[in-house]
C-alpha positions in Angstrom: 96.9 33.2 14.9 98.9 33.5 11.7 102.9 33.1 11.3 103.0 36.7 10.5 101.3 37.9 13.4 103.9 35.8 15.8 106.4 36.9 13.7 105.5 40.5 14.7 104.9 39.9 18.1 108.7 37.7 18.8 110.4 41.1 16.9 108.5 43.5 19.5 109.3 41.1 22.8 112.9 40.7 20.9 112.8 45.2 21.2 114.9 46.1 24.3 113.6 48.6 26.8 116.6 50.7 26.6 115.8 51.5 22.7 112.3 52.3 23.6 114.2 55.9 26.3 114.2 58.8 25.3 117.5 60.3 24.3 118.9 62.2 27.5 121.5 64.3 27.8 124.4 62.5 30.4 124.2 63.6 34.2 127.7 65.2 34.0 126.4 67.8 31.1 125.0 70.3 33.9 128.4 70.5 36.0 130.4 71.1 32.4 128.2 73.5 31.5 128.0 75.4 35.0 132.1 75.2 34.4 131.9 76.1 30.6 129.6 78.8 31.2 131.9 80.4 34.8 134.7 79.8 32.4 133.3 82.0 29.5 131.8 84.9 32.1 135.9 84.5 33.9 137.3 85.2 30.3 135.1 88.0 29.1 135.1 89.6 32.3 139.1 89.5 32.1 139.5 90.5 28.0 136.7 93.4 28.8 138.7 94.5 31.7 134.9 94.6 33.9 135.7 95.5 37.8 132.4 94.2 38.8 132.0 90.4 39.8 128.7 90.5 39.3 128.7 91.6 35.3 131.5 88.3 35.5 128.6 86.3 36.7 125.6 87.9 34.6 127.9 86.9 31.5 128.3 83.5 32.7 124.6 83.1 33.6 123.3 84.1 29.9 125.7 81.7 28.6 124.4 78.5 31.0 121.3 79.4 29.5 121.1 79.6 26.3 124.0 76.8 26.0 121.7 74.7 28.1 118.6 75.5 26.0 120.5 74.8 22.5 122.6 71.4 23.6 118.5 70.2 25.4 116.9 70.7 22.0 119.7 69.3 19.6 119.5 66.1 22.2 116.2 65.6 23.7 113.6 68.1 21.5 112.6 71.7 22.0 109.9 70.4 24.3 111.9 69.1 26.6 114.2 72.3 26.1 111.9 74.9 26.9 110.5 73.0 30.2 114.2 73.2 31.6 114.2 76.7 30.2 111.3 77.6 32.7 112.9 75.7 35.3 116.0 77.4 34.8 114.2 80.9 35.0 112.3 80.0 38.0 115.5 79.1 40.1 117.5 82.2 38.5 114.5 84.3 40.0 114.3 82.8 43.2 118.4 83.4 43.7 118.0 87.0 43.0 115.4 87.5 45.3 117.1 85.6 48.1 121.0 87.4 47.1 119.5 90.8 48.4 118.1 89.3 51.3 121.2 86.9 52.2 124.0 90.0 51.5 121.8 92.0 54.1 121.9 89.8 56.7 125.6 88.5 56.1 126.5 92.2 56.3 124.6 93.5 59.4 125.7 89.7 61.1 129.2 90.2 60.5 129.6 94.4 61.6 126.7 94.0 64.1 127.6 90.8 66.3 131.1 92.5 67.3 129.0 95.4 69.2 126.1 93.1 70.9 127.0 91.8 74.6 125.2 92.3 78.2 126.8 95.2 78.7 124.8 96.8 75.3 121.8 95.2 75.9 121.6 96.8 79.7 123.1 100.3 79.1 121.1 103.3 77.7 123.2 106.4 76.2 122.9 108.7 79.2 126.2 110.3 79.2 127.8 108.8 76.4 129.3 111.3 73.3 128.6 110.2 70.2 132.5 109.5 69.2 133.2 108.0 72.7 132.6 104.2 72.4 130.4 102.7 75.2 126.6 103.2 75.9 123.8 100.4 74.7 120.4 100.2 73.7 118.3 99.1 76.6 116.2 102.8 76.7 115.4 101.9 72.6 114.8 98.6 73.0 112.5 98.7 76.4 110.8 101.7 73.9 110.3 99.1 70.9 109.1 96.7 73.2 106.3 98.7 74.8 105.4 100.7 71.7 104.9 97.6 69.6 103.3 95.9 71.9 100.6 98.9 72.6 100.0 98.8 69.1 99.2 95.5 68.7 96.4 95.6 71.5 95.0 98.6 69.6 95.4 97.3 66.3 94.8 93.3 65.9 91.8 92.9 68.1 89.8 95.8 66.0 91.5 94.3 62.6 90.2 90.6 63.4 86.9 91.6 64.3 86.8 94.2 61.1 87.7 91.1 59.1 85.4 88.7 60.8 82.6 91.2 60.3 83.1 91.4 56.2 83.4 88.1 55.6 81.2 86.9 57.9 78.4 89.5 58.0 79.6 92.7 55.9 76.6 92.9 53.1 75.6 95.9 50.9 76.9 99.6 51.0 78.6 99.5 54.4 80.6 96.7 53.5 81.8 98.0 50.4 83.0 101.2 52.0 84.7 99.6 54.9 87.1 97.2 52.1 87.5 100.6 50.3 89.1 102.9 53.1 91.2 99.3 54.0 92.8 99.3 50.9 93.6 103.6 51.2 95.1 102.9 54.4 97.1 99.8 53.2 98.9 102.8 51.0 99.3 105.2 53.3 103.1 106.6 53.7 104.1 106.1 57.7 104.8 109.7 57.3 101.2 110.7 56.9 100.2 108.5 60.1 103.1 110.4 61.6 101.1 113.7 61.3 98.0 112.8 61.6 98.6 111.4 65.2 100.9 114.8 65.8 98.3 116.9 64.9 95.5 115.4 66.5 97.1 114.2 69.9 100.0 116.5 70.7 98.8 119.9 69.0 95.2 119.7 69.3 94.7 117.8 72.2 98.1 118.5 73.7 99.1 115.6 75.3 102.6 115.8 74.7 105.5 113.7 73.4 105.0 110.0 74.6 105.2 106.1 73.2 101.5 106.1 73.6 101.7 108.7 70.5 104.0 106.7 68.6 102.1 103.5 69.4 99.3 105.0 67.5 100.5 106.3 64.5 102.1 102.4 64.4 98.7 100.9 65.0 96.7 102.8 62.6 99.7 101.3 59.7 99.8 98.1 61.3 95.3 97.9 61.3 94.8 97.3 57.3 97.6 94.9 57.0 95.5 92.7 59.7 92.2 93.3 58.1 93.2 92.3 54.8 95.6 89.0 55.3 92.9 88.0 58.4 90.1 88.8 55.6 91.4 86.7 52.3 92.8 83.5 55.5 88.9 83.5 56.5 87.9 83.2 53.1 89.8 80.1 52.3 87.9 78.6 55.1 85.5 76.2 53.2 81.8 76.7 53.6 81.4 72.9 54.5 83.0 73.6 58.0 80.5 76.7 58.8 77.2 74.7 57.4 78.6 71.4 59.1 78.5 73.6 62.8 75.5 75.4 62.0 73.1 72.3 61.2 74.3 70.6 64.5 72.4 73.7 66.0 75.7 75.9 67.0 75.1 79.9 67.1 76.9 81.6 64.2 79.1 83.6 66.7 80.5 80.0 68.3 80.7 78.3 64.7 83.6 81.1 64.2 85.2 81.2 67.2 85.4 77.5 67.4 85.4 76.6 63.8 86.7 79.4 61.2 88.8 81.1 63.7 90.9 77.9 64.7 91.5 76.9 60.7 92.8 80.1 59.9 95.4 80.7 62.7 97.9 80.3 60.9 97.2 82.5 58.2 95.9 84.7 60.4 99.4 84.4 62.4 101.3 85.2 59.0 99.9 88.5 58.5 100.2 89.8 62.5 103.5 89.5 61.7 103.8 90.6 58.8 102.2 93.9 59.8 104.6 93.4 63.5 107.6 93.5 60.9 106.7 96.3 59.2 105.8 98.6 62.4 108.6 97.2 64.6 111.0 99.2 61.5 109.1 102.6 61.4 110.9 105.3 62.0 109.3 108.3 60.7 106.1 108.6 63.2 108.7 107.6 65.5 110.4 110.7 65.3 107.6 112.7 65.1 105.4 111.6 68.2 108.3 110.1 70.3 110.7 112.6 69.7 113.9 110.5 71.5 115.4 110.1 74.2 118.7 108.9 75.3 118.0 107.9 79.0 115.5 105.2 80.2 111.9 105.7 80.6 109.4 103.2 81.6 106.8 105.4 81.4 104.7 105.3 77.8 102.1 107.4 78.4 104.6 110.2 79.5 107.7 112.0 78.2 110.2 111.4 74.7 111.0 107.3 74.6 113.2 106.1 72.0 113.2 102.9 70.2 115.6 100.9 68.2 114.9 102.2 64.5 115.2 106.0 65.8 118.6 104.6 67.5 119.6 103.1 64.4 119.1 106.6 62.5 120.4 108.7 65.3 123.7 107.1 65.7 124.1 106.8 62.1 123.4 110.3 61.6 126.6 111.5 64.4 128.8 110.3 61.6 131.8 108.9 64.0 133.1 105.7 64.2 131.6 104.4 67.4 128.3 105.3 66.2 128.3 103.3 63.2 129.5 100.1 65.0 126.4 101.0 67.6 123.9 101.7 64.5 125.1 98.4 63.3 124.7 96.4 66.2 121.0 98.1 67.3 119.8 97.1 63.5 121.1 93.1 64.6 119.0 93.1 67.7 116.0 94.2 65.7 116.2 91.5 63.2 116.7 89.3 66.0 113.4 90.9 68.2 111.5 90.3 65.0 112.8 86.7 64.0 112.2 86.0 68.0 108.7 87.1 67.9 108.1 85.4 64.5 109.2 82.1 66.2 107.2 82.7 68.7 103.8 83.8 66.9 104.2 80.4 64.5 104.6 78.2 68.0 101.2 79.6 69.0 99.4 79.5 65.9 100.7 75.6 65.7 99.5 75.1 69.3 95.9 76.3 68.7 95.6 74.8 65.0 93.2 72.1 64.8 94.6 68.6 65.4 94.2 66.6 62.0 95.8 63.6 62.8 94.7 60.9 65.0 
């Protein structure tokens, strides 16, 4: 080896790691800017005279980020800029999706909780004016209960086995018709399922007001959601699994309910209740095939029921005082019946999913 080329190689071990970083911005850069940039949005909003808060905090917000973006390029590049800029978009999207959601909770928590005790939860409104204060919910929510529940007897079982039969077995023309009048019904209004069910079952067939009419209306909305999340959750199923169960001699119809069944549950779970969610807030069909009531009845099949989103609206509609605090507290009890049964839907699916550990 020549002097020169130990010469070269003493100067690069002689190079300290710190001059082969990088140049990075320091970690206290984010919190002055998050400060700068309130500061800025705090002064404009004051020299503009702006009421709202939030134009304060849209001001402030453009500032962080192009501020950000400009002092990240002079230091570390425009590569390195324009990565943070994506981050920085990504995280700015995900807090306006979840303000919406985290104002309407806060709200309905904070003029709802006041209202719920044992005595609302027991009580129906038989008796009670609408500017009196009193009465409870327990004839709406016994007719949630039973409505929703009906519905989902009618609806999942034919919505998993429509799923199972067009990814499983659905070829040619038949198939292709079936996916097409999923994805009309995936758009129809409630409204429309409203009439449909009134014309058919109370003025054709004249059955009569009942839950049983509601629960249909909610079960022909609640069908396509099942169909489709149950359909794209079997698809995701890999074909090993399904050629694995057949070689070892297993009939098709025991390869899914033991194998492709069992892997999807919990996508399969995600979409019952996405579709429970969405029927347990219909009120429209509600008001058309239930019609209301403000005592108790047990009976579905018979007579006007109420239920919790037609209490909501009903109360709301009187216009007084009492009934707003009673609309308020009936909406908290629903999110709460939904959370409750979404809780209890992911405890299921994680008790009957496939064990991978050892």
């Amino acid at each position: 080896m020549s002097q020169s080329t130990l010469n070269r190689a003493r100067a690069a071990a002689d190079v300290r790691p710190e001059t082969l970083r990088p140049p990075r911005l320091p970690r206290w850069s984010l919190a002055a800017l998050l400060l700068g940039s309130a500061a800025v949005g705090v002064a404009a909003g004051l020299l503009g005279r702006l009421d709202s808060r939030v134009q304060w905090g849209m001001i402030a917000a453009i500032v962080f980020v192009v501020a950000r973006f400009v002092l990240t390029s002079a230091v570390e590049g425009r590569r390195q800029a324009v990565d943070r800029l994506a981050a920085t978009l990504v995280w700015a999207s995900f807090v306006l999706a979840v303000l919406p959601l985290a104002s309407l909770i806060w709200e309905t928590v904070s003029r709802g909780a006041p209202g719920v005790d044992w005595y609302f939860l027991t009580h129906s409104m038989n008796g009670v004016l609408s500017w009196q204060d009193g009465g409870g919910i327990y004839h709406a929510l016994l007719g949630t209960l039973q409505q929703v529940a009906l519905a989902s007897l009618l609806a999942i079982p034919v919505g998993l086995l429509t799923a199972v039969y067009l990814v499983e077995y659905g070829r040619g023309r038949l198939a292709k018709t079936i996916t097409f009048f999923v994805d009309v019904m995936t758009g129809i209004p409630s409204i429309v399922a409203g009439l449909f069910v009134l014309s058919l079952w109370i003025m054709m067939l004249d059955l009569g007001y009942s839950g049983f009419a509601g629960a249909l209306a909610l079960a022909i909305l609640m069908m396509p959601i099942v169909v489709r999340s149950t359909e794209e959750m079997l698809k995701l199923v890999p074909g090993e699994l399904r050629e694995a169960s057949l070689a070892l001699g297993i009939p098709k119809w025991r390869t899914i309910l033991k194998v492709v069944l069992p892997t999807a549950i919990g996508g399969i779970t995600t979409g019952v209740m996405l579709a429970l969610a969405r029927i347990a807030g219909e009120t429209a069909p509600i008001i058309l095939l239930v019609f209301g009531n403000n005592m108790i009845n047990a009976n579905v099949f018979e007579g006007a029921q109420s239920s919790l989103p037609l209490y909501v609206y009903e109360q709301w509609a009187y216009g007084t005082e009492s009934a707003y605090d009673r609309a308020w507290a009936a909406a908290l009890v629903l999110i709460a019946l939904v959370m409750v049964l979404n809780l209890v839907a992911r405890g299921i699916a994680r008790w009957k999913a496939p064990k991978t550990g050892r």
